[in-house]
C-alpha positions as CSV (number, residue, x, y, z in Angstrom):
1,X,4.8,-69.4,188.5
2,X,3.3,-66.9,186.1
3,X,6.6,-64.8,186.5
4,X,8.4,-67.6,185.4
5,X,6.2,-68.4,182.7
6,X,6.7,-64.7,181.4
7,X,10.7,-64.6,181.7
8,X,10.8,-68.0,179.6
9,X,8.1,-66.4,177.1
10,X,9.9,-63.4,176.9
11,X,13.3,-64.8,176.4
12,X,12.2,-67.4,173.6
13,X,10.7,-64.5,171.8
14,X,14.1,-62.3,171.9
15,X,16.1,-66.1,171.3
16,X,13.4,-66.1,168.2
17,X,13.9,-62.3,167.0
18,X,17.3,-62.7,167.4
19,X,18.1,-65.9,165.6
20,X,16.3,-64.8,162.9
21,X,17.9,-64.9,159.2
22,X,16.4,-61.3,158.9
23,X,17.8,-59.8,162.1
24,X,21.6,-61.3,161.8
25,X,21.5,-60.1,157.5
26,X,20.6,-56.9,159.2
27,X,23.2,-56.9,161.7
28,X,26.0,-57.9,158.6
29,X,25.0,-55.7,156.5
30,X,25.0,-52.8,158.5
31,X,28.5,-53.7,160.2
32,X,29.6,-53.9,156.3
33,X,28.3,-50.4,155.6
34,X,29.8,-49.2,158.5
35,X,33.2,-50.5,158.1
36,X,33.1,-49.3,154.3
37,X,32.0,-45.3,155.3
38,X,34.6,-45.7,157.6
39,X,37.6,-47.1,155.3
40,X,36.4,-44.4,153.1
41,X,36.3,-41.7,155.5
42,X,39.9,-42.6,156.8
43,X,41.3,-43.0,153.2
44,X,39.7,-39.8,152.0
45,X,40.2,-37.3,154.8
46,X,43.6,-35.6,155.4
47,X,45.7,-36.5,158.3
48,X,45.6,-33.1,159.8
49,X,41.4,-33.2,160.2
50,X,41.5,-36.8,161.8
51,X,44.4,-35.5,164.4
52,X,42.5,-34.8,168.0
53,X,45.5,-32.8,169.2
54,X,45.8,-28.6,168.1
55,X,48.5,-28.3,165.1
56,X,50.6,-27.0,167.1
57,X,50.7,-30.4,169.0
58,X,51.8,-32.6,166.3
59,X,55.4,-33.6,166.1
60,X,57.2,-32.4,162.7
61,X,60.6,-31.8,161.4
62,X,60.4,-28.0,162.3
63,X,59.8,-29.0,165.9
64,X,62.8,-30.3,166.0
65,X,64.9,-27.7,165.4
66,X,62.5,-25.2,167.5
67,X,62.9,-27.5,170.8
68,X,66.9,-26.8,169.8
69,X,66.1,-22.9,169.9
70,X,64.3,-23.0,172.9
71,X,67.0,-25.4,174.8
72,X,69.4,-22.7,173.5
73,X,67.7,-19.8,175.0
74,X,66.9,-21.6,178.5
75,X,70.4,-21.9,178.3
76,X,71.5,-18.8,177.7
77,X,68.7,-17.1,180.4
78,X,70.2,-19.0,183.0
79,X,73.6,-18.4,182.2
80,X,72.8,-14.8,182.6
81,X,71.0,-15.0,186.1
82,X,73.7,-17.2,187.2
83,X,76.4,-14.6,185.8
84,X,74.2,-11.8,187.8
85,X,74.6,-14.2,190.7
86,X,78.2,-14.5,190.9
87,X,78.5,-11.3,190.2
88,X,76.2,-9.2,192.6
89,X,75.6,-11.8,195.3
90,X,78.0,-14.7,195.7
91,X,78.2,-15.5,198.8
92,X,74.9,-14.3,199.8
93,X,71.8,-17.2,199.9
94,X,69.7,-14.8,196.8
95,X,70.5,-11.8,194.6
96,X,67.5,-9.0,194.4
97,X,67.5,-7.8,191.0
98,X,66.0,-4.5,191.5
99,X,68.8,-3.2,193.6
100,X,71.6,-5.6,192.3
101,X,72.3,-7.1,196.6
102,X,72.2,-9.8,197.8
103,X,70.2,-11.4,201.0
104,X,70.9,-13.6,203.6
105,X,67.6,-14.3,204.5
106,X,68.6,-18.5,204.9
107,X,70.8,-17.7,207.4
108,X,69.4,-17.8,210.6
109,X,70.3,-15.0,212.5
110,X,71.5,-14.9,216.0
């Protein structure tokens, strides 16, 4: 029973500490101060210093057109190994660039 008597002892003085008008100003006050700094901070700092992800990351109007650039030059790079393709190797399975054959290595041989 003295076990018991120690949990209800304990849990009326943390029920006492915590209902206190002291400890609750305390806990208003400093959520107050807390949310202010942070308002301010948010207000105050640029955009680019709050952002987790590197600069070159964050979407922007220049992105856009350098995504176009880059879809344009995939583009063109595999419309030059497909060129070299049906130029050098049509009918074979893959072209080896080196030597400018082609190889029939798919192909199971008899």
């Amino acid at each position: 029973m003295s076990t018991q008597s120690s949990i209800d002892r304990r849990l009326r003085d943390y029920l006492r500490v915590t209902r206190s008008r002291p400890f609750l100003r305390n806990v208003v006050y400093g959520s107050l101060v807390f949310l202010t700094l942070y308002i301010l901070i948010y207000i105050t700092t640029p955009r680019r210093m709050l952002s987790i992800l590197p600069e070159y990351l964050v979407p922007g109007e220049k992105d856009v057109l350098t995504w176009d650039d880059r879809a344009e030059k995939v583009k063109e790079a595999f419309l030059h190994a497909y060129h070299g393709y049906e130029k050098y190797a049509a009918p074979g399975d893959e072209l080896r660039p080196l030597s400018n054959t082609r190889a029939d290595e798919l192909v199971p041989r008899p």
